[in-house]
GUZA-369878 format. One record per atom (N, C-alpha, C, CB): x negated, y, z; residue number from 1; residue in three letters. Coordinates in steps of 0.02 Angstrom, whole numbers, plus 32768, in hexadecimal, padded with zeros to 4 digits. Atoms other than C-alpha are relative to their C-alpha. Glycine has a CB too. Layout:
N
x:X, y:Y, z:Z, nr:NUM, rest:ALA .
...
//
This chain:
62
x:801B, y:8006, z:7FBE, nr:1, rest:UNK .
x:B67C, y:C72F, z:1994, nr:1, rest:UNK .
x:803A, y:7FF4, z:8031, nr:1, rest:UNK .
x:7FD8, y:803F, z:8014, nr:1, rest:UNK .
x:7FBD, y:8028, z:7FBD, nr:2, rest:UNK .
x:B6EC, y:C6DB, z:1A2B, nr:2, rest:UNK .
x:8006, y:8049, z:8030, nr:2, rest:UNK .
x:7FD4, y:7FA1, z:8048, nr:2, rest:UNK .
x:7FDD, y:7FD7, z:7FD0, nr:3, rest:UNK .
x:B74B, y:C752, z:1A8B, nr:3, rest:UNK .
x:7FD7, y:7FFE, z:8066, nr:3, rest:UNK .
x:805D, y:7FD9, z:7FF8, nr:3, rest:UNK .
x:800B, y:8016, z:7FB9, nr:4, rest:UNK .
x:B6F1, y:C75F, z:1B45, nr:4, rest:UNK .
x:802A, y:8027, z:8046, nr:4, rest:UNK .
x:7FAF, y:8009, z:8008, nr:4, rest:UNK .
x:7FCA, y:7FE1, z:7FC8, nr:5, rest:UNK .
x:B751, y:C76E, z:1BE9, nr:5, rest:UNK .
x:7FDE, y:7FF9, z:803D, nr:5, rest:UNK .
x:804B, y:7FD8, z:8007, nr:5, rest:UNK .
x:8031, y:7FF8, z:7FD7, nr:6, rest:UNK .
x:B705, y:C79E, z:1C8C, nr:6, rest:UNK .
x:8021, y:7FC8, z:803F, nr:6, rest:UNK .
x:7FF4, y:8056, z:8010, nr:6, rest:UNK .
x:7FC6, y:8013, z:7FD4, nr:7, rest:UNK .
x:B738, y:C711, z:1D15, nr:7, rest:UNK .
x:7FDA, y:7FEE, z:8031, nr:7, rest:UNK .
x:8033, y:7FCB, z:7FE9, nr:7, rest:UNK .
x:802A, y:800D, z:7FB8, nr:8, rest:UNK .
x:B705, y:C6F0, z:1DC9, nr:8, rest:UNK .
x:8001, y:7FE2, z:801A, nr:8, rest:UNK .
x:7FFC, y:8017, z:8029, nr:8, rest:UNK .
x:801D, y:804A, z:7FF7, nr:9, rest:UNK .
x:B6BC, y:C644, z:1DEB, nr:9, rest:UNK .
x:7FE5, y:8020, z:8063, nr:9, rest:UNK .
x:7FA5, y:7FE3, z:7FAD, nr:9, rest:UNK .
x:802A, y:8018, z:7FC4, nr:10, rest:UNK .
x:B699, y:C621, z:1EB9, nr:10, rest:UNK .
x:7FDC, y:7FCB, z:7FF2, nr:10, rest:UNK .
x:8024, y:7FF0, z:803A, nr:10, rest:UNK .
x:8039, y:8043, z:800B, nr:11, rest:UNK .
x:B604, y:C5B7, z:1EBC, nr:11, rest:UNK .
x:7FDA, y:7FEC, z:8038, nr:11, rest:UNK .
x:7FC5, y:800F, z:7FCB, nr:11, rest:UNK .
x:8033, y:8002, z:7FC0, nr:12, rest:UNK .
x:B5B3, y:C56A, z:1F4B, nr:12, rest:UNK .
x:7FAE, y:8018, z:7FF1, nr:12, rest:UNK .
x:7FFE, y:7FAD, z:801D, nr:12, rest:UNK .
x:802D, y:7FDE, z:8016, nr:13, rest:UNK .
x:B525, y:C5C4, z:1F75, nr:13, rest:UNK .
x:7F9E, y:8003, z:7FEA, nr:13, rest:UNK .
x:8013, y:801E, z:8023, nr:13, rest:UNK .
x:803C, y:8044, z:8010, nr:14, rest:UNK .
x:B48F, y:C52C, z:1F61, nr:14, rest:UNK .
x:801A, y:8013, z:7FAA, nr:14, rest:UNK .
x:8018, y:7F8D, z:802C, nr:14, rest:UNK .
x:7FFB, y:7FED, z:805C, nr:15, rest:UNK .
x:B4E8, y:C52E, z:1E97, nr:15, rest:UNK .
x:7FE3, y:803D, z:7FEC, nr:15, rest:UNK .
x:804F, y:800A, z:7FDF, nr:15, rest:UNK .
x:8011, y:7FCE, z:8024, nr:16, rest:UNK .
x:B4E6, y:C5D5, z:1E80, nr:16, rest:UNK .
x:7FB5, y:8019, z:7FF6, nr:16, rest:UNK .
x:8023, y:802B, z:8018, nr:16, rest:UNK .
x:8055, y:7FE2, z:7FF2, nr:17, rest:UNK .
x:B423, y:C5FB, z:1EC3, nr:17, rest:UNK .
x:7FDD, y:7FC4, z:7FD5, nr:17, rest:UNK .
x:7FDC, y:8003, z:8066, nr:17, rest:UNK .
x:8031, y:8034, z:803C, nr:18, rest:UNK .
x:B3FC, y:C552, z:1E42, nr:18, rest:UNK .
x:801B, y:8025, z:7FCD, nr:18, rest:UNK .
x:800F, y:7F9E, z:7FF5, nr:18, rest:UNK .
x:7FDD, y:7FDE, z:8040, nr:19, rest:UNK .
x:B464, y:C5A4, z:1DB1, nr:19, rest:UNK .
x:7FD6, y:8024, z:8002, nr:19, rest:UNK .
x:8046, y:801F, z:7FF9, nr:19, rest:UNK .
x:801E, y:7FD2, z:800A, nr:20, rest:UNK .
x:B401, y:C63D, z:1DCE, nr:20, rest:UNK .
x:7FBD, y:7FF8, z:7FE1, nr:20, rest:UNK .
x:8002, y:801B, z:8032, nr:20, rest:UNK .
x:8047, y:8008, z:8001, nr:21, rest:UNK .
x:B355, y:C5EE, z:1DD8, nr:21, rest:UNK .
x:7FFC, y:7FED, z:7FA1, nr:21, rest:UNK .
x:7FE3, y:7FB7, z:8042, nr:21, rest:UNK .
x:7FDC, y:802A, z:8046, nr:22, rest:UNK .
x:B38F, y:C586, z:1D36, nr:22, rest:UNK .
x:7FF2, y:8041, z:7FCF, nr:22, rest:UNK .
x:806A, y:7FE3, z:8007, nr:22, rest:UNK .
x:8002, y:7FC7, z:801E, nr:23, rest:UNK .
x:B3AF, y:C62D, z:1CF0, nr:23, rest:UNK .
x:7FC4, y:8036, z:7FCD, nr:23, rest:UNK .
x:8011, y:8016, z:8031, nr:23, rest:UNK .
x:8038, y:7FF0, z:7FFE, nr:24, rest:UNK .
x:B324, y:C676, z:1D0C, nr:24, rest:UNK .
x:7FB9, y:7FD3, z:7FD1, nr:24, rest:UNK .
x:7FFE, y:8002, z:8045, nr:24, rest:UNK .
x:8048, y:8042, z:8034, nr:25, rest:UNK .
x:B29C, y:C5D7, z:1CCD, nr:25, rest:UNK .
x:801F, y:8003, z:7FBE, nr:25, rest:UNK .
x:7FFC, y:7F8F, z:801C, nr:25, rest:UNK .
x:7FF3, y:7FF0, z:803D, nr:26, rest:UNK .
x:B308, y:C5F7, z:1C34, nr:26, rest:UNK .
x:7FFD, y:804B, z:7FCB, nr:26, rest:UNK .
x:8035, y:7FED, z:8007, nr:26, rest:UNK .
x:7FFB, y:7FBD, z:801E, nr:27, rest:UNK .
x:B307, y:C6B6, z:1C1C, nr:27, rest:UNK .
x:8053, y:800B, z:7FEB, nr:27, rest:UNK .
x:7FC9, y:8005, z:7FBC, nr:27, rest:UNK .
x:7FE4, y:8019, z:8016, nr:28, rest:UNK .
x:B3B3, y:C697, z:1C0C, nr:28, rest:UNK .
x:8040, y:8017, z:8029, nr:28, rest:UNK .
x:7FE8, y:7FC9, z:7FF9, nr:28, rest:UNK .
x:7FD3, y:7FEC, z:7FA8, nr:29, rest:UNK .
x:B46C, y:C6EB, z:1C7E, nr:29, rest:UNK .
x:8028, y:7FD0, z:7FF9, nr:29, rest:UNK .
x:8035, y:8052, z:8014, nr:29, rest:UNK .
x:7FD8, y:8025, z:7FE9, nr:30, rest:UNK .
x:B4D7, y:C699, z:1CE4, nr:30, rest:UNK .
x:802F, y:7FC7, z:7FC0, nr:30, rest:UNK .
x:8027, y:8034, z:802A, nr:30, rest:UNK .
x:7FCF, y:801B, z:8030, nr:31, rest:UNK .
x:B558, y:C695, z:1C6E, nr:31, rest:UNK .
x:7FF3, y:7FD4, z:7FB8, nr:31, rest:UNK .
x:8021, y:8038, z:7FEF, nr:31, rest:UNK .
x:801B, y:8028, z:802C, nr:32, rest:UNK .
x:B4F0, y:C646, z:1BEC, nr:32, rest:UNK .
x:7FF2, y:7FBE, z:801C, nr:32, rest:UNK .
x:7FC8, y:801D, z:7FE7, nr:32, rest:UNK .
x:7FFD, y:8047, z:7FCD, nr:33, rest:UNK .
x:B4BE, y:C5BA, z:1C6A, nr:33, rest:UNK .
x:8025, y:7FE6, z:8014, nr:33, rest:UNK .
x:7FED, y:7FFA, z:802F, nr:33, rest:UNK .
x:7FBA, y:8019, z:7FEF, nr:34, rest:UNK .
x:B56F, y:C5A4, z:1C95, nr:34, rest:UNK .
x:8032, y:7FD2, z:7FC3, nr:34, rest:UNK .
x:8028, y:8046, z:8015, nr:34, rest:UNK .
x:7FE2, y:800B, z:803D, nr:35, rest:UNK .
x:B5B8, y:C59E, z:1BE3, nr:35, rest:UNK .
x:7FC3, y:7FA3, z:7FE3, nr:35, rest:UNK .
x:7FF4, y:8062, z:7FC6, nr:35, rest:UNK .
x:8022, y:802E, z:801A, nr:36, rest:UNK .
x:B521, y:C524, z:1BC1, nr:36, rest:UNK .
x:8015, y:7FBA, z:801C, nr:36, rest:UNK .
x:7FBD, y:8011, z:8008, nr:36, rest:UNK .
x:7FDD, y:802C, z:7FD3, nr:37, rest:UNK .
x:B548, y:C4B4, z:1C43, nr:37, rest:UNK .
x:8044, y:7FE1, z:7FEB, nr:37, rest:UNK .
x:8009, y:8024, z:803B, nr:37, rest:UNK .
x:7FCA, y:801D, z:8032, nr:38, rest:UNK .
x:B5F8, y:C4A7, z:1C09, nr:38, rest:UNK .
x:8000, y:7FDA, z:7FD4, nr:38, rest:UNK .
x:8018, y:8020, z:7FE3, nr:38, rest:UNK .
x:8009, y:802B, z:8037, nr:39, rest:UNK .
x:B5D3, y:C46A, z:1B6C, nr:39, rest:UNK .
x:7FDD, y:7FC7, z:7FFD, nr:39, rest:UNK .
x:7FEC, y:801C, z:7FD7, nr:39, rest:UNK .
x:8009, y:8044, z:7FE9, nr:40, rest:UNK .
x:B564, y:C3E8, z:1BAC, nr:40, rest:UNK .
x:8033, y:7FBD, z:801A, nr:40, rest:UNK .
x:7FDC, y:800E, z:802D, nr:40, rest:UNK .
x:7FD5, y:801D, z:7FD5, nr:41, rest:UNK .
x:B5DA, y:C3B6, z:1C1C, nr:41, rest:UNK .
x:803D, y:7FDE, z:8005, nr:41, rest:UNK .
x:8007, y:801D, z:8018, nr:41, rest:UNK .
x:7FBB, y:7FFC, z:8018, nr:42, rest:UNK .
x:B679, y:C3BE, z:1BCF, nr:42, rest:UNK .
x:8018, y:7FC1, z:7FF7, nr:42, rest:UNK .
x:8007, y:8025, z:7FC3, nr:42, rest:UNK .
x:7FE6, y:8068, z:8020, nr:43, rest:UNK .
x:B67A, y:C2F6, z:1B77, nr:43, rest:UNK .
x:8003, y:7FD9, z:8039, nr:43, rest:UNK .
x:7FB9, y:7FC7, z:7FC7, nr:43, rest:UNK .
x:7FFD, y:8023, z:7FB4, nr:44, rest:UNK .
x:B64E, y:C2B4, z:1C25, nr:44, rest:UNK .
x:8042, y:8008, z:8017, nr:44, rest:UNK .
x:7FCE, y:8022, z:8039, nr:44, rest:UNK .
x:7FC0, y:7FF1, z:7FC7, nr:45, rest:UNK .
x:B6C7, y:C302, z:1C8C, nr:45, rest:UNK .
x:803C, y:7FE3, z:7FDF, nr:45, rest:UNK .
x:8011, y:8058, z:8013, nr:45, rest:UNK .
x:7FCD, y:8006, z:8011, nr:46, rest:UNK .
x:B752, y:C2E4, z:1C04, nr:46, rest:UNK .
x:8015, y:7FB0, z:800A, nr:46, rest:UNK .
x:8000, y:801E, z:7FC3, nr:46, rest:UNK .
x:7FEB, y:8052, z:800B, nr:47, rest:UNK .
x:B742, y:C220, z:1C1A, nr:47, rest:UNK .
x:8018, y:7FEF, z:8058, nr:47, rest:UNK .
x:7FA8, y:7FC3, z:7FDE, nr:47, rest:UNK .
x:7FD5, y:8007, z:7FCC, nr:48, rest:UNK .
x:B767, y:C24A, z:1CD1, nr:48, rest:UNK .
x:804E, y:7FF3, z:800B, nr:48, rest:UNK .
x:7FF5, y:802D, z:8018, nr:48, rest:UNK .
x:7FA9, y:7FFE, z:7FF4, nr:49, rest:UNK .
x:B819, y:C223, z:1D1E, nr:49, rest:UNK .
x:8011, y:8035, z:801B, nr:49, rest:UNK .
x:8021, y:7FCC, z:802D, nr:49, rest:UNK .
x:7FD9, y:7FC3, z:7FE6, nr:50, rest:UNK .
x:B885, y:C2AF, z:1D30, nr:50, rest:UNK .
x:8037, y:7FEB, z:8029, nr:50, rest:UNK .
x:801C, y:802C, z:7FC9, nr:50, rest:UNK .
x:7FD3, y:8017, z:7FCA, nr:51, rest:UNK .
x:B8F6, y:C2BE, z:1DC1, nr:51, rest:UNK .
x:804D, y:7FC8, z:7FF9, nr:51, rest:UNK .
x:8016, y:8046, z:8019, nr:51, rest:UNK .
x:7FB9, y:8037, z:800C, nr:52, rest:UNK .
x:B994, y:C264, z:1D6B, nr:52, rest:UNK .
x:7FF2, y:7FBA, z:8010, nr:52, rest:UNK .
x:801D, y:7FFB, z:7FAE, nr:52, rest:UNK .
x:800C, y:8050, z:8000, nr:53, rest:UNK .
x:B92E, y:C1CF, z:1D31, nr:53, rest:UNK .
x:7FD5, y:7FDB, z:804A, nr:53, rest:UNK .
x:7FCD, y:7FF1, z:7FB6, nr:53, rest:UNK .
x:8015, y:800B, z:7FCB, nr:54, rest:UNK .
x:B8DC, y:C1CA, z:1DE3, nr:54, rest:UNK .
x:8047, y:7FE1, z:8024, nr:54, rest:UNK .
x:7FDC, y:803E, z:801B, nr:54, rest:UNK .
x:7FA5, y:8017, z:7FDD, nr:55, rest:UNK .
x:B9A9, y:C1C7, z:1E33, nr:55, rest:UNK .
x:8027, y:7FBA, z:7FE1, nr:55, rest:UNK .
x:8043, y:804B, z:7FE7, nr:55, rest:UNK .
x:7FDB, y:8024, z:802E, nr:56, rest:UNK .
x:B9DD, y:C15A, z:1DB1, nr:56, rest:UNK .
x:7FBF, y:7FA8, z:8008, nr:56, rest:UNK .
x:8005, y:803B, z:7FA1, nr:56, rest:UNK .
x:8032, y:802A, z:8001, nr:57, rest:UNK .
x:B93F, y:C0D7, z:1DE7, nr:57, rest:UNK .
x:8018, y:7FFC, z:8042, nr:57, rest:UNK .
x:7FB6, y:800F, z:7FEB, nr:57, rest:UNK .
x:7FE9, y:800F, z:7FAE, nr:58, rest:UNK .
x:B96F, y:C0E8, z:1EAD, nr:58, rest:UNK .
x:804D, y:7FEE, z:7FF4, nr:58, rest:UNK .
x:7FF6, y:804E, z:803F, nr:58, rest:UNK .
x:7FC7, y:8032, z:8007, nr:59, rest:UNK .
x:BA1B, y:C0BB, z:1E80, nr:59, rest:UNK .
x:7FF8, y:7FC2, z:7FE0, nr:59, rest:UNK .
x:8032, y:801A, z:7FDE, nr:59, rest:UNK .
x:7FFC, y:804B, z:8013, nr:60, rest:UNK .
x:B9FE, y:C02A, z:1E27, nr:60, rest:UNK .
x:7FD1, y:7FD5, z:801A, nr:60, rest:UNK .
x:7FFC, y:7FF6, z:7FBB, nr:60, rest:UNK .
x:8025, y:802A, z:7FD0, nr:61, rest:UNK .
x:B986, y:BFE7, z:1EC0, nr:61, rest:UNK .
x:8026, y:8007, z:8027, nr:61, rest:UNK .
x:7FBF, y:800B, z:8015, nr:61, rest:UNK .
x:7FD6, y:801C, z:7FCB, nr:62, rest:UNK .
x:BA1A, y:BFF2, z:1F2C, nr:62, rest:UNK .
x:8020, y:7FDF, z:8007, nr:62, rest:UNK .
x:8019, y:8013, z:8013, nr:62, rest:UNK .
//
């Protein structure tokens, strides 16, 4: 079983009262809806540009 660590996410507070609802229509806590999310999420985001290759794109349009 994975090691869990307790950590403290600010969330605007429109997310958090949908997370909850989310939650809830699932029977289901936060942290399960959070972790789920993640893993959806994760392949997307990774094909994003991270800040280098963002710097490294505005320099070579100057």
């Amino acid at each position: 079983m994975a090691t869990k660590k307790k950590m403290t996410l600010y969330l605007p507070e429109e997310l958090l009262n949908d997370m909850r609802q989310e939650a809830l229509r699932q029977d289901r806590s936060l942290s399960w809806i959070m972790e789920a999310a993640w893993k959806v999420a994760r392949e997307r985001l990774r094909e994003m540009p991270g800040v280098d290759e963002l710097y490294e794109d505005f320099e070579a349009a100057s």
